[in-house]
C-alpha positions in Angstrom: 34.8 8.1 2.0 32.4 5.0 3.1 33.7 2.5 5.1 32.5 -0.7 4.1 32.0 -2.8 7.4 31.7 -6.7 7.6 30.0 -8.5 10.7 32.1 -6.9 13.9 34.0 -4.0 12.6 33.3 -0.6 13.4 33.8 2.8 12.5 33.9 6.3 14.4 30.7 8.4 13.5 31.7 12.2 12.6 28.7 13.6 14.3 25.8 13.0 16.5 23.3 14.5 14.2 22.6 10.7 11.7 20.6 9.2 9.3 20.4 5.2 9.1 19.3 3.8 5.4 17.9 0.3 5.3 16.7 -0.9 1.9 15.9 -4.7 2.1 13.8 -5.6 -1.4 11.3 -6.4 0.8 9.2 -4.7 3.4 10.8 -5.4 6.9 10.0 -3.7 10.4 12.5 -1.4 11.6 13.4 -0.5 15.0 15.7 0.2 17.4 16.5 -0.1 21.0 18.2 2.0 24.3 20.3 0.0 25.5 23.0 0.3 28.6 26.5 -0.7 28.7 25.6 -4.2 29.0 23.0 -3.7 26.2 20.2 -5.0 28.5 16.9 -2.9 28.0 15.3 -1.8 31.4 11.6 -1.4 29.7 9.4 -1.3 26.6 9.7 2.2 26.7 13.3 1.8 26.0 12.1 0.5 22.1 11.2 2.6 19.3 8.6 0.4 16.6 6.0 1.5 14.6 3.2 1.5 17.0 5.6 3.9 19.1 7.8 5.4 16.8 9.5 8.2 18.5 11.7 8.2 21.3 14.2 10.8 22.7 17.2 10.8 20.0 15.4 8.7 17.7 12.6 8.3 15.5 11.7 5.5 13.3 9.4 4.1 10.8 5.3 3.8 11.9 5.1 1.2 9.0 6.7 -1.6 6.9 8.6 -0.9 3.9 11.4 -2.3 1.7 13.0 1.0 2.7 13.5 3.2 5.8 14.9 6.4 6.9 15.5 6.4 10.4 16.5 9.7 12.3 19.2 9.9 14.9 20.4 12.5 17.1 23.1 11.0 19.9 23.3 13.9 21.7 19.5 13.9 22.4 19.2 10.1 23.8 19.9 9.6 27.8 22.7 9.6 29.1 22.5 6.7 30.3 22.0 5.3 27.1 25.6 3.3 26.0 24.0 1.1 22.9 21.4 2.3 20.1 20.8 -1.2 18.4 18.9 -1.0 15.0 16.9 -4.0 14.2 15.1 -5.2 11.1 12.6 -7.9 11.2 9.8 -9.7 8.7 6.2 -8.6 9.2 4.1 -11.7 10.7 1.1 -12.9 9.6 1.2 -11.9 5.4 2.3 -13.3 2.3 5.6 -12.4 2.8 8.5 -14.3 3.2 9.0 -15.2 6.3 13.1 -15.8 6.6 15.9 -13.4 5.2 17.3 -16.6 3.8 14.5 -16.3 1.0 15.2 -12.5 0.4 18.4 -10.5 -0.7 20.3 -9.4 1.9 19.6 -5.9 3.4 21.8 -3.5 3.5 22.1 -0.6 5.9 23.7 2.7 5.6 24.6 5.2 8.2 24.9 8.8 6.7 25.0 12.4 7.9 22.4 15.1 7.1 24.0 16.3 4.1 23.7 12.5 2.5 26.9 11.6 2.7 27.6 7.8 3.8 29.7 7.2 6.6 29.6 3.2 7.0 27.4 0.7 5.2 27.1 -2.8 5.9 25.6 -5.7 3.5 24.1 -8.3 6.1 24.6 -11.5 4.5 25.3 -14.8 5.8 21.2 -14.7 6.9 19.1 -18.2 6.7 16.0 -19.3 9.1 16.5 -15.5 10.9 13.3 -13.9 10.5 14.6 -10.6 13.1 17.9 -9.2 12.8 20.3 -6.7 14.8 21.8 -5.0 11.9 24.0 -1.9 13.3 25.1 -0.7 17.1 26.2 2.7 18.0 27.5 2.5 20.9 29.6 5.0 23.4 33.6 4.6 24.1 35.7 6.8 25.5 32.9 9.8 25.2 32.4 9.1 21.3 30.4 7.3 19.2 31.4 4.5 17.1 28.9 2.4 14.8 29.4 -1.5 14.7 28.3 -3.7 12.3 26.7 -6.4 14.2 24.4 -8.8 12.1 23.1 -10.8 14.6 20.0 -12.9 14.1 17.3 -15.0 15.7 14.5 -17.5 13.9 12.2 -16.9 16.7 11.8 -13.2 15.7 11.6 -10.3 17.5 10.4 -12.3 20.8 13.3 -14.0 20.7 15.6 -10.8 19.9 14.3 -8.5 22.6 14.5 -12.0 25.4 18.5 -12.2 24.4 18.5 -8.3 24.8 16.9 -9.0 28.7 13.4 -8.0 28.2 11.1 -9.1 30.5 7.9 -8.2 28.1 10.1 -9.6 25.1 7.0 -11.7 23.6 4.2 -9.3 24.2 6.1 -5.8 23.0 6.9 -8.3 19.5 3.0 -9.2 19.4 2.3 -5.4 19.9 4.8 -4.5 17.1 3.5 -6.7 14.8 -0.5 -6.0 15.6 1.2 -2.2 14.9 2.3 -3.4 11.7 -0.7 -5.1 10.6 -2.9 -2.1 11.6 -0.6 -0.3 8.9 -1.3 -2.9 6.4 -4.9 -2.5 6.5 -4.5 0.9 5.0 -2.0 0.8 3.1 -2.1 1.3 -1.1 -0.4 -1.0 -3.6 3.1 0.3 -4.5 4.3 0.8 -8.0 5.8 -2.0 -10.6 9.3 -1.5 -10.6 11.1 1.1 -12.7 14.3 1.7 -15.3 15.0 3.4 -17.5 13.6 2.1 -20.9 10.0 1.9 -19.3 9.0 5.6 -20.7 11.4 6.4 -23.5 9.5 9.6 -24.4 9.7 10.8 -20.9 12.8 12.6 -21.2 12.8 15.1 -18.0 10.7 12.4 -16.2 10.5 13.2 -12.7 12.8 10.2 -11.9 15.8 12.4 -11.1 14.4 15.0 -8.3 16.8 17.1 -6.1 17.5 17.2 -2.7 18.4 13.9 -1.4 18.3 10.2 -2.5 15.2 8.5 -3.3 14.6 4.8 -2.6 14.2 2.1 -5.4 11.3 1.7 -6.7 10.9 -2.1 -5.6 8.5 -3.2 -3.1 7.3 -6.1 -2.8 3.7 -5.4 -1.5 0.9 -7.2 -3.2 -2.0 -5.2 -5.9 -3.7 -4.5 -2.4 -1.4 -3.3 -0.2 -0.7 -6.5 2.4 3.1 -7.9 2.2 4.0 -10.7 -0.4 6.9 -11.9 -2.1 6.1 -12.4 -5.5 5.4 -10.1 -8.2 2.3 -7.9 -8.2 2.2 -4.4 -9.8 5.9 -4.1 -9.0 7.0 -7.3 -9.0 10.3 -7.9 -10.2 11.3 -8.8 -13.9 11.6 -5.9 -16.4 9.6 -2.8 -16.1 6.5 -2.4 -17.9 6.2 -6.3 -18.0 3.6 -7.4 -14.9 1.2 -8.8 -17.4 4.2 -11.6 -18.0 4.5 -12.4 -14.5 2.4 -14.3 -12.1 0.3 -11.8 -10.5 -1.0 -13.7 -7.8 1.6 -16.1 -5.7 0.4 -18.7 -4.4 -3.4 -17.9 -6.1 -5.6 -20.6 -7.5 -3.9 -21.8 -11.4 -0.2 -21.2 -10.3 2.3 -24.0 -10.7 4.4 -25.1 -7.8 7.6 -24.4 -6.3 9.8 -25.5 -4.5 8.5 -23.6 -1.3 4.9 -23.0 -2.8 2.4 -26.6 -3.0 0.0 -26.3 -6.1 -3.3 -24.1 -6.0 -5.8 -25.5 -7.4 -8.1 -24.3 -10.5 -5.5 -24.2 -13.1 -5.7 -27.8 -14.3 -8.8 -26.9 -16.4 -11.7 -27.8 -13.8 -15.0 -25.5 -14.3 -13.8 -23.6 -11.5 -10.3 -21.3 -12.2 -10.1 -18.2 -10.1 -6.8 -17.3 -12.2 -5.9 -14.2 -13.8 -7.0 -14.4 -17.7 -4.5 -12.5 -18.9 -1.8 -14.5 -17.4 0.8 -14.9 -19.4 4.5 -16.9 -19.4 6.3 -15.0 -22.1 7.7 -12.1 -22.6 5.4 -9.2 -23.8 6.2 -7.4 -27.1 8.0 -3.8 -27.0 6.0 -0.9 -26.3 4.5 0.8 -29.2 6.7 3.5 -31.3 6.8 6.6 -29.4 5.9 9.9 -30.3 7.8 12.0 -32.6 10.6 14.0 -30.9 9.7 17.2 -29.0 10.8 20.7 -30.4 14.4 21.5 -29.3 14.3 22.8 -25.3 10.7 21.6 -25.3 9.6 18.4 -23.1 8.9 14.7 -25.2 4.5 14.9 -25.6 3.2 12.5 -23.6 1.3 9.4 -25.6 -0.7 7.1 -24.3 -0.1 3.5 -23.7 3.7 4.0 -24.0 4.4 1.9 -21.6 5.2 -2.4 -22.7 2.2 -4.3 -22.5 1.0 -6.9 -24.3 -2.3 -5.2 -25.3 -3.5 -1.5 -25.1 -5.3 -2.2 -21.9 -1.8 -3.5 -20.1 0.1 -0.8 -21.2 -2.3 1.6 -19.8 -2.1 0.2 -17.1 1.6 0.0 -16.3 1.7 3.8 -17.6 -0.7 4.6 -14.7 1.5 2.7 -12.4 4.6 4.9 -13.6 2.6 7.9 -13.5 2.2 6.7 -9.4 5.9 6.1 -9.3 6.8 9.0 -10.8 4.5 11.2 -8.6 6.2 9.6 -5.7 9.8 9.8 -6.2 9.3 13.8 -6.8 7.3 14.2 -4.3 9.9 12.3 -2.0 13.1 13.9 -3.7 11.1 17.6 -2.8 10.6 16.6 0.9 14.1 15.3 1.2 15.1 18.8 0.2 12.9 20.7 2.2 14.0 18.8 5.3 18.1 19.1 3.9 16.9 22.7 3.8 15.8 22.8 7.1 18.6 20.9 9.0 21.0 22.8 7.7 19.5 26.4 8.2 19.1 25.2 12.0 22.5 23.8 12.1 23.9 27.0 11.2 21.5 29.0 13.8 22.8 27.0 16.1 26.4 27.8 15.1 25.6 31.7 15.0 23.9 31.0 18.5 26.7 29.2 19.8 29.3 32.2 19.7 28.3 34.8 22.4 29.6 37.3 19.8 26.8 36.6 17.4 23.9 37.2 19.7 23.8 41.0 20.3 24.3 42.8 17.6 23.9 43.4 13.4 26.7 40.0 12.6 24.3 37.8 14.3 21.1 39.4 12.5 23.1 39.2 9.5 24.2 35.7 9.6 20.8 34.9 10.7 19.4 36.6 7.9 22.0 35.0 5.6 21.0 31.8 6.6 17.0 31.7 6.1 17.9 33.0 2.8 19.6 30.2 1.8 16.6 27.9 2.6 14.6 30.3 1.0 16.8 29.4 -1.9 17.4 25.5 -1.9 13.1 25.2 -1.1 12.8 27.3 -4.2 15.0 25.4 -6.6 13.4 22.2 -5.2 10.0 23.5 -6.0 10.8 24.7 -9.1 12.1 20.8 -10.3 8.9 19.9 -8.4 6.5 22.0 -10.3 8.0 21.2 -13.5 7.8 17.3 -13.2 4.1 17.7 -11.7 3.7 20.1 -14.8 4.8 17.1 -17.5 2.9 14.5 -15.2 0.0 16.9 -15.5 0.2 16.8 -19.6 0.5 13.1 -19.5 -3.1 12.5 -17.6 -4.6 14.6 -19.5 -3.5 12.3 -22.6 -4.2 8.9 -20.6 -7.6 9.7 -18.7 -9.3 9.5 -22.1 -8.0 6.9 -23.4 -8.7 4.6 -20.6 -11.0 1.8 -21.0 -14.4 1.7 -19.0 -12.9 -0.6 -15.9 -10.2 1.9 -15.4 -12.2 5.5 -16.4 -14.3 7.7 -13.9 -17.7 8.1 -14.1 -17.9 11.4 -16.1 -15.5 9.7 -19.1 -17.4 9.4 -22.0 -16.2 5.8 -22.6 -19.3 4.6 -20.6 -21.6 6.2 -23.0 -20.0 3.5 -25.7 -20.2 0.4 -22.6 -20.8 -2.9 -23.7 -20.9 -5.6 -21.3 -17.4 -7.2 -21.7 -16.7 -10.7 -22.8 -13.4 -10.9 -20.6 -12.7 -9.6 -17.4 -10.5 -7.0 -17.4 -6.4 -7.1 -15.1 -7.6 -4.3 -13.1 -10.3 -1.9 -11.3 -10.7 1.7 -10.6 -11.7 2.5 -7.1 -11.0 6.2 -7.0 -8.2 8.6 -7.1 -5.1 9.4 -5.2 -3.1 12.3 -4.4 -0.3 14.6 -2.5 -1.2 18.0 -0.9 2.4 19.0 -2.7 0.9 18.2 -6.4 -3.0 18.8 -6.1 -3.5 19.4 -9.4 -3.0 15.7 -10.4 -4.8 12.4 -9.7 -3.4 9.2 -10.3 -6.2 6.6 -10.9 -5.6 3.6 -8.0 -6.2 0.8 -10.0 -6.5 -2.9 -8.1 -5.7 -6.0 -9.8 -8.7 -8.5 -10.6 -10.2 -10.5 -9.3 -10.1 -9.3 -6.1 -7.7 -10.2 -3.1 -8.7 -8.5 -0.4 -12.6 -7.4 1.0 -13.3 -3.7 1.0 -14.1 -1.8 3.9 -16.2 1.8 3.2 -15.7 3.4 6.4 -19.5 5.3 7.4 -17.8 7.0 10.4 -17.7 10.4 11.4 -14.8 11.7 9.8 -13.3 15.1 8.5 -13.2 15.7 5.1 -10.2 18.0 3.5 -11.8 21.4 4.0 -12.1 20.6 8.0 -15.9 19.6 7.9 -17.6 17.2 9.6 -20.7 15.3 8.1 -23.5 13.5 10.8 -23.3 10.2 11.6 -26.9 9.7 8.9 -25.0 11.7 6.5 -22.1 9.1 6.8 -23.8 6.2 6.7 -25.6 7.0 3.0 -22.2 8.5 2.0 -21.0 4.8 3.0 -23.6 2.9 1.0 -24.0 5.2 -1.7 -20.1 4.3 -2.1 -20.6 1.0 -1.9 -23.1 0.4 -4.6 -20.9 2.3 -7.2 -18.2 0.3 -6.6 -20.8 -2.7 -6.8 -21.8 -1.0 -9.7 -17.9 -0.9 -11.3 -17.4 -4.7 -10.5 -20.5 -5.9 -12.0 -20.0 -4.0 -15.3 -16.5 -5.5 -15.7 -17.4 -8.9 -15.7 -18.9 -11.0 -18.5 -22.5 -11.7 -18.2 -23.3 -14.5 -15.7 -19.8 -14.0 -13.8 -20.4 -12.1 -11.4 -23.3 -12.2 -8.4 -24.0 -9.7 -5.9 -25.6 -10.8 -2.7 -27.1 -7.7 0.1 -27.2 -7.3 3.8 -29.6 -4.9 5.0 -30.6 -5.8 8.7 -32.7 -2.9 9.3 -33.7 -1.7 6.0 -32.1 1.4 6.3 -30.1 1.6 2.9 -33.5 1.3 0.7 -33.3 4.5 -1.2 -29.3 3.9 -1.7 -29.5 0.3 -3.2 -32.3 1.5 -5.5 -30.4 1.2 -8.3 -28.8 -2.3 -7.5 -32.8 -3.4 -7.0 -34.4 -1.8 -9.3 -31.9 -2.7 -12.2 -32.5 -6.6 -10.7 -28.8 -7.2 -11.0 -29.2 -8.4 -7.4 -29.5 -12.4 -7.1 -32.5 -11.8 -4.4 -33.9 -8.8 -3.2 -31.6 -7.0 0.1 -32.0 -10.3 3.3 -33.2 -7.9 6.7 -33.5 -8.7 9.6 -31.3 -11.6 11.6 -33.7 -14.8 9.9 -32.4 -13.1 6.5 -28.9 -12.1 7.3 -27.9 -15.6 9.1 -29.8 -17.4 5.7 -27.1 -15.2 3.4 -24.2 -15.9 5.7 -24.7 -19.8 5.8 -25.1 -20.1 2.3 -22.0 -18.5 1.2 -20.0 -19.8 4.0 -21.3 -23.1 2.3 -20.2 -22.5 -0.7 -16.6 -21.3 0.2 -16.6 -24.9 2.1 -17.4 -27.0 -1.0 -15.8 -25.2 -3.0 -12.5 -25.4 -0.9 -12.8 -29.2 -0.1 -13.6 -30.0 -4.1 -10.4 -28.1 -5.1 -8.1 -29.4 -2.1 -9.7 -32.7 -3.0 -9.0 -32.9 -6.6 -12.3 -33.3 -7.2 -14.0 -30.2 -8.8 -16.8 -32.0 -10.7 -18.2 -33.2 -7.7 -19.7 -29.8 -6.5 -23.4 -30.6 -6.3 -25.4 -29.5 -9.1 -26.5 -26.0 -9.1 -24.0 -24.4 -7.3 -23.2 -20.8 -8.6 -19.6 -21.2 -9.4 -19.8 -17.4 -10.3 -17.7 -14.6 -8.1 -20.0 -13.8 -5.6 -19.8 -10.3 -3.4 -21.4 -9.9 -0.3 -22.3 -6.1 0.9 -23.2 -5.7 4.3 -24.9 -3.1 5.6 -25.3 -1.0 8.7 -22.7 -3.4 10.6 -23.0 -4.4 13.5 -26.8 -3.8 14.2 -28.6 -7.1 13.7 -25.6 -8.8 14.1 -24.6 -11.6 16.6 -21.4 -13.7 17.3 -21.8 -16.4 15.4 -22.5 -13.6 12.4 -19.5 -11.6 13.1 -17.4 -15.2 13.3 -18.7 -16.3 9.4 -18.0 -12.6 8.4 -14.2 -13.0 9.5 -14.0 -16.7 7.9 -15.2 -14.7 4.3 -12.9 -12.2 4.6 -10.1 -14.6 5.0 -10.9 -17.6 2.8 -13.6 -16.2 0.5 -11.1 -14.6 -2.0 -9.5 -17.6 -2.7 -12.6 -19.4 -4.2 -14.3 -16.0 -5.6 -16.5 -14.7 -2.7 -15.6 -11.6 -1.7 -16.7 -9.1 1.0 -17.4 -5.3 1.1 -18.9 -3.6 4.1 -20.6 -0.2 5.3 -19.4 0.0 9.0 -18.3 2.5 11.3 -15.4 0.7 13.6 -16.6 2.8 16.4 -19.9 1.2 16.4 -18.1 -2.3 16.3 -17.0 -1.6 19.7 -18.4 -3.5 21.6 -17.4 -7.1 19.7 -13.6 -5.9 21.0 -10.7 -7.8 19.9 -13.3 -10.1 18.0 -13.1 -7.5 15.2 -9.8 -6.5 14.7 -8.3 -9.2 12.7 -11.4 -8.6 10.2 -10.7 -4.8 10.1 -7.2 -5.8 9.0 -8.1 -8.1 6.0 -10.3 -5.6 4.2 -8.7 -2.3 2.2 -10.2 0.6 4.0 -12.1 3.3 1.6 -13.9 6.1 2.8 -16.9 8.0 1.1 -15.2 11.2 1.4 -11.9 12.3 0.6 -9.6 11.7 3.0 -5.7 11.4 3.4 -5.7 7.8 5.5 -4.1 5.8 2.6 -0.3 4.9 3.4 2.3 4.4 1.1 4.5 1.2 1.8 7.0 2.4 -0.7 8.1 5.5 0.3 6.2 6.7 3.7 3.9 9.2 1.7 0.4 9.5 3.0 -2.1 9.5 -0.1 -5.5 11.0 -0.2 -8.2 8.5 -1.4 -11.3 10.2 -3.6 -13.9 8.1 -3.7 -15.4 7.7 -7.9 -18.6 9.1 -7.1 -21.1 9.8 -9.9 -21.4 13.1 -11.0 -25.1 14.5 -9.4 -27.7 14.2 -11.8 -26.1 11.5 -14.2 -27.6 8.4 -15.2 -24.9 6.9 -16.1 -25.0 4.2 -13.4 -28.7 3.1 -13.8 -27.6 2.9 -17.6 -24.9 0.7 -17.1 -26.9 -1.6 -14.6 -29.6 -1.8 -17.3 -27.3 -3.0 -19.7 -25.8 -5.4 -17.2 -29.5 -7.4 -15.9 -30.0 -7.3 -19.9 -27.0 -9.2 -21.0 -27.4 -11.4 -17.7 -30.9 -12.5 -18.8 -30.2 -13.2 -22.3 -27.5 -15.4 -20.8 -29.4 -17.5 -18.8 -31.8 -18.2 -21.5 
């Protein structure tokens, strides 16, 4: 039976073998500290956090999430160990909130292998804290007891570790939170949020897996991965219904809250970086669905089942639940294969344990006995894996052609129907995503329009899945080659006159890879080499974002000068950091950070390596962009559930034209516009 602690009380723990639940509704930091009897830590080494997740005993999260498994084994810490204080705390530096008074109140579980809860505690009572120590366990009398503790501190984790005695209290929180951020930077958006009238016709959806709880789907990350706390792809409200929310917090055409001021662009002015298909209603139902399956038989998939107000919307939020569904069977199976495992060692350990047992056929047999019962419970959770992944499987194969051009691959025959659209579409397709348990599926990873964070196309020298490594020249036309199809992708998505693409090309090196970008004259000025032309590039959209910011803040939109392309702009850089100096690298990081939010955005070729030498100077620019790679890679992490998704880059099939069609199509419809 759970015992239901409030703020002091405390309960005997039934073993030393633990497993702490946290699930906040938003993501939070979790860590925990060694503490003596006094509860005073001797050392940073004494604190497990994300950038050093693992100490002995104890083993945390290496990311933010809005929920967290943390592993405990008592009888592994020191013994001179008397207090293991778990502590929760707001990442820094995001769109997040940034006070538990503005979030609902975590709540932390404390549970045995088997997933049994042995105390839980609701920590309410929370205001201006931004860190929190949730639970102690803590020795007495040779046993462990868990305490509810609940004790917070508005300066943060700085503040926390000082009260705790720790002489390095502000620069192990700094370190924690640069962790954090580090995790951000690669992180994928998580999933609208789920129930269960979102896909009626999924009857044996893989929403119900085996072998252990599976967190909530709620998270609120934003459509690229970096903390926020309103609605994006899984922002709160009813599922299926993220094209009636606002998609962007605190973007340009939002109204006010009461803890938000006013963005400008939504008061009609020429320039409105908002979502067009924003809405403030509820959307209509989800079409009917399909006519029931045959008796024993799983529902047919449909596409566009999901609610939406148009086709488009619902295909998207049926992609989403095809990436939450993916994810809560894939969890459900690893919770069961590690059930499986803990409790075939538990009982080795109980057949090692008896002197008896360990000469002799009873300990073979019980041995024996007991790897075939992980045998068993792996198999049954494969089996509910296989099927789910199975249905999933049937369902993409129903959606991928029915996808419109801004969500469909290169090879889908939509783009042989493409029309330059009149709209811009809610969302993009920058590649695919998958788990080594379920390779036979890709979920398409779609990202919100316009755009809210730079992309970074990683040109390093990186393995790809089959343990190859390409050269560093190999790489870097890998990198651009990437670069211009996603280049590509943008400007076919936007109306005519929308969109304007700008190139970096110090050295010239990227000719033969931005041929079709140059040759198509979709460019606004052939590629800028050299410094003369790469500074030229950089001060006149660093320009622009300045008017542009200063008319908005001012009120004043029509008094941008005359001229001034009011179009999305996107900036590719190539072949960073050659040709590159200080001041450069400065404007690059003030684009990255503030471009966005009046329409310029940034994508750039770079290996981080290379970037050396600039040191700190880079790294808060690494973190604002969404890294990509040109080859398949498994780098991509999962702030919902802790899975780490391989990216495919949408590369064009070899030998298709499909591309330099598109681009034609593109420079036609722009120059009838500007007639």
């Amino acid at each position: 039976m759970t015992a239901e602690l409030t703020r002091g009380q405390n309960h005997p723990l039934p073993g030393a073998r633990l497993e702490i639940r946290v699930s906040a509704g938003t993501p939070v930091v979790a860590g925990a500290t060694l503490g003596d009897e006094d509860g005073t830590i001797h050392g940073v080494e004494q604190v497990a956090h994300p950038g050093a997740p693992t100490l002995p005993g104890l083993e945390v999260s290496r990311q933010a999430a809005a929920d967290h498994r943390l592993a405990v084994d008592l009888d592994a810490v020191p013994d001179a160990v008397h207090r293991v204080s778990v502590l929760l705390a707001l990442p820094t530096g995001g769109r997040g909130p940034a006070r538990f008074g503005a979030v609902a109140a975590p709540f932390v579980a404390v549970t045995g292998l088997d997933g049994d809860e042995v105390a839980s505690y609701t920590i309410t009572g929370l205001e201006a804290e931004s860190a929190v120590v949730a639970l102690e366990l803590y020795r007495r009398q040779g046993a462990w007891k868990v305490r509810a503790v609940g004790q917070g501190y508005a300066g943060g984790l700085a503040e926390l570790f000082a009260d705790q005695q720790l002489a390095q209290a502000h620069q192990l929180a700094g370190s924690i939170h640069e962790a954090v951020a580090s995790g951000l930077a690669r992180s994928v958006p998580a999933p609208p949020a789920a129930a269960p009238a979102h896909r009626p016709d999924q009857g044996t959806a893989p929403r119900t897996g085996t072998g252990g709880s599976v967190p909530p789907a709620s998270s609120p990350y934003d459509p690229q991965g970096a903390p926020g706390s309103g609605p994006g792809p899984q922002g709160p409200g009813a599922p299926g219904q993220h094209g009636a929310q606002q998609p962007y917090p605190g973007g340009p055409g939002e109204p006010a809250t009461a803890d938000r001021p006013a963005a400008p662009g939504g008061d009609g002015s020429p320039i409105d970086y908002s979502h067009p298909r924003r809405q403030t209603a509820a959307p209509p139902p989800p079409p009917p669905a399909a006519p029931p399956a045959e008796p024993g038989r799983p529902a047919r998939p449909v596409a566009g089942d999901a609610t939406g107000w148009s086709m488009e919307e619902r295909l998207y939020n049926q992609v989403w639940g095809m990436f939450e569904d993916l994810a809560r069977t894939t969890a459900a199976y690893r919770s069961a294969v590690d059930f499986a495992d803990s409790r075939m060692e538990k009982e080795l350990d109980q057949v090692l344990s008896d002197p008896r047992n360990r000469i002799g056929g009873q300990g073979d047999a019980a041995r024996e006995a007991a790897r075939a019962r992980h045998g068993e419970l792996v198999s049954q959770a494969r089996e509910v894996l296989d099927r789910d992944v199975t249905q999933l499987l049937a369902e993409a194969e129903v959606v991928e052609p029915a996808l419109p051009a801004a969500f469909a691959r290169w090879d889908n025959p939509v783009w042989h129907a493409y029309r330059v659209p009149m709209e811009i579409p809610m969302a993009l397709r920058l590649g695919d995503l998958h788990l080594p348990e379920a390779d036979r599926i890709r979920i398409p990873m779609l990202i919100r329009l316009p755009l809210e964070r730079g992309l970074w196309i990683d040109s390093g020298r990186s393995a790809s899945l089959d343990g190859s490594f390409a050269d560093s020249h190999e790489t870097r036309r890998l990198g651009l080659e990437t670069a211009v199809a996603h280049a590509a992708r943008l400007l076919a998505v936007y109306p005519p006159g929308e969109f304007t693409v700008h190139v970096i090309d110090p050295a010239g090196s990227g000719a033969q890879a931005l041929a079709p970008l140059v040759h198509s004259g979709v460019l606004a000025a052939p590629p800028a080499q050299g410094a003369a032309g790469a500074t030229q590039v950089l001060s006149r959209l660093t320009e622009r974002v300045d008017l542009v910011q200063m008319a908005l803040r001012g009120g004043a939109p029509d008094a941008l000068p005359p001229g001034l392309d009011t179009s999305h702009q996107l900036l590719i850089v190539n072949d960073f950091p050659h040709g590159f100096d200080d001041r450069a690298v400065n404007q690059l990081r003030y684009l990255a950070d503030e471009g966005p939010a009046v329409g310029v955005h940034l994508m750039m070729v770079a290996d981080r390596e290379e970037s050396s030498g600039f040191g700190p100077l880079l790294d808060p620019l690494w973190r604002s962009l969404l890294r990509l790679t040109p080859v398949a890679e498994d780098h991509l992490a999962d702030p919902w559930v802790g899975h780490a998704w391989t990216y495919e880059p949408p590369l064009v099939p070899p030998g298709s034209q499909v591309l330099q069609q598109v681009l034609a199509q593109v420079a036609a419809a722009r120059r009838s516009w500007d007639r």
